[in-house]
C-alpha positions as CSV (number, residue, x, y, z in Angstrom):
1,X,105.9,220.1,180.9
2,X,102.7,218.4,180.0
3,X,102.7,216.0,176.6
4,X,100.3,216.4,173.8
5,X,99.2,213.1,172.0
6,X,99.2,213.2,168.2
7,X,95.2,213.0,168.4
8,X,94.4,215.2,171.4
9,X,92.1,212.3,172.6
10,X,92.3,210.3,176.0
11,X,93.0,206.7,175.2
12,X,89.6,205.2,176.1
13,X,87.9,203.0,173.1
14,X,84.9,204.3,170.9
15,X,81.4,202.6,171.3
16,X,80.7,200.0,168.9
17,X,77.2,200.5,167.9
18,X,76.5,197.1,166.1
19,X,74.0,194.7,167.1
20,X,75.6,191.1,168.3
21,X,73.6,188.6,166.9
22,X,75.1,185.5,167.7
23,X,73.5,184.4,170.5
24,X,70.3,185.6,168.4
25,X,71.4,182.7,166.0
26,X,72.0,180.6,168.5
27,X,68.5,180.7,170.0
28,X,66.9,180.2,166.6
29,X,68.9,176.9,165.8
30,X,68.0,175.6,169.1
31,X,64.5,176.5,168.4
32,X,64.5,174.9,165.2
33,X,65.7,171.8,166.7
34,X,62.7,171.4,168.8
35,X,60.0,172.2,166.8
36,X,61.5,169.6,164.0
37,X,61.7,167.1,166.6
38,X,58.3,168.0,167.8
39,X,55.8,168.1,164.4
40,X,56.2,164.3,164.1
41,X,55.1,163.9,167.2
42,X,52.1,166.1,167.1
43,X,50.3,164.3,164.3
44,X,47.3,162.6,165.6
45,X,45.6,159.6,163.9
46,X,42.9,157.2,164.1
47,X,44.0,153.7,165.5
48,X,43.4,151.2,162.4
49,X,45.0,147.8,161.7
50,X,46.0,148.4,158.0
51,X,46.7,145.1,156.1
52,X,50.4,145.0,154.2
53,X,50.7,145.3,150.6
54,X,53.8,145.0,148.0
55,X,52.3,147.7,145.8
56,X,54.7,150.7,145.5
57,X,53.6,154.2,147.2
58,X,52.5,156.9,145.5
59,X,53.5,160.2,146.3
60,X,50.9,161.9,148.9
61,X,48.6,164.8,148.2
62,X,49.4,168.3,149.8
63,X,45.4,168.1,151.4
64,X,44.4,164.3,151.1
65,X,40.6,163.5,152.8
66,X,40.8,159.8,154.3
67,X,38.0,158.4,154.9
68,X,38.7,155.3,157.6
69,X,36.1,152.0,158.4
70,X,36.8,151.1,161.9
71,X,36.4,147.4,163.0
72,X,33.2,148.3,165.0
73,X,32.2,149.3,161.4
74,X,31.8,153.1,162.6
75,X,33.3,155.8,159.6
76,X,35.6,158.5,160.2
77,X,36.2,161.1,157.9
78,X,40.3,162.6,159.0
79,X,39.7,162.8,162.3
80,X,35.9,163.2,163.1
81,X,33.4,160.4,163.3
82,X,30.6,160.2,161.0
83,X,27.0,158.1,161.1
84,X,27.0,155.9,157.8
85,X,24.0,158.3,156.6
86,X,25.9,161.6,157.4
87,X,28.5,160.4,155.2
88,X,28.5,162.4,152.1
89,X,27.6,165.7,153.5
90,X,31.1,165.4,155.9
91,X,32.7,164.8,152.1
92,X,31.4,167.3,150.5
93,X,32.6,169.4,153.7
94,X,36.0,167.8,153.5
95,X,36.8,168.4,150.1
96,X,34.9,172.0,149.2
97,X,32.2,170.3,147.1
98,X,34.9,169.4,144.9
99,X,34.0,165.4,143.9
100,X,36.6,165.2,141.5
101,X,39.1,164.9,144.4
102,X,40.7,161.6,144.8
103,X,39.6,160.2,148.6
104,X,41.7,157.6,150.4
105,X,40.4,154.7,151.9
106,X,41.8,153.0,155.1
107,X,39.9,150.3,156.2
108,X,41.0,147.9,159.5
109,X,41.7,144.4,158.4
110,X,38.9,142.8,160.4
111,X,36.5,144.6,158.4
112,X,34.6,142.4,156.1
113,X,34.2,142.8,151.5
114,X,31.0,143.1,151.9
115,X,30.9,146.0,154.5
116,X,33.7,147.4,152.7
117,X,32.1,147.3,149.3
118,X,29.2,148.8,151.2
119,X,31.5,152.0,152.2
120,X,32.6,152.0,148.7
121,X,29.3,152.1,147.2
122,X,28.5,155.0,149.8
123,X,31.1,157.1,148.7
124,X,30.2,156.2,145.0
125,X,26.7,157.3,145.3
126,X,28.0,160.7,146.9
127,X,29.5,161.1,143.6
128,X,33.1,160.5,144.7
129,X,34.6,157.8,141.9
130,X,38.4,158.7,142.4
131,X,39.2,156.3,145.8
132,X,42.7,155.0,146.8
133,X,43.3,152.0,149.1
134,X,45.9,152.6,152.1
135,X,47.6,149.7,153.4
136,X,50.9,149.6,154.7
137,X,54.1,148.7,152.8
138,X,55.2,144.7,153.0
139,X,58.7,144.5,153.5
140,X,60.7,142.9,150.7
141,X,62.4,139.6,151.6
């Protein structure tokens, strides 16, 4: 005599049809521990020898333009090199025509007042009046 079971079924388990996404979790978190260990790494900058100063920062700009005096004297605005009379057509590039942006200044600590002031009077006769000195913080003894 045969036995019937209460839901006429075989005993084998139904199909889950759900998606696991844990190991998809996983994969991102381990991504996003690279890539934050990674950006500060792939910022590139000119090598200048800022002098130290006890002033306190100021909160950068989303977009600042720095414009950097080497100790050869040769002018970089960000990243690319400019010639001393090319100078305020890379600004105006830099900033969209838009002189009313504040520049920042990083100048190497060999460079001499009067070829900085030169720079300064440069940018000044492009027009550009806002400029901001970088040097780098002095620590407090």
């Amino acid at each position: 005599m045969a036995i019937r079971t209460a839901s006429g079924r075989d005993d084998t388990p139904e199909e889950a049809h759900e998606i696991n996404v844990t190991p998809f979790i996983d994969v991102m978190l381990v991504l996003l521990i690279i890539f934050m260990v990674a950006a500060p790494l792939a910022t590139v900058s000119v090598p200048v020898q800022l002098p130290a100063s006890s002033a306190q920062a100021t909160p950068a700009e989303n977009s600042p333009v720095y414009v950097t005096v080497q100790a050869d004297l040769s002018l970089r605005v960000g990243e690319a090199p400019v010639a001393r009379d090319g100078l305020a057509t890379a600004l105006r590039s830099a900033t969209h025509g838009d002189t009313s942006q504040r520049l920042y200044l990083r100048a190497d600590q060999r460079v001499s007042y009067g070829d900085l002031m030169a720079t300064l009077d440069a940018l000044r006769s492009a027009g550009y009046l806002k400029v901001a000195l970088v040097g780098l913080e002095q620590d407090a003894r």
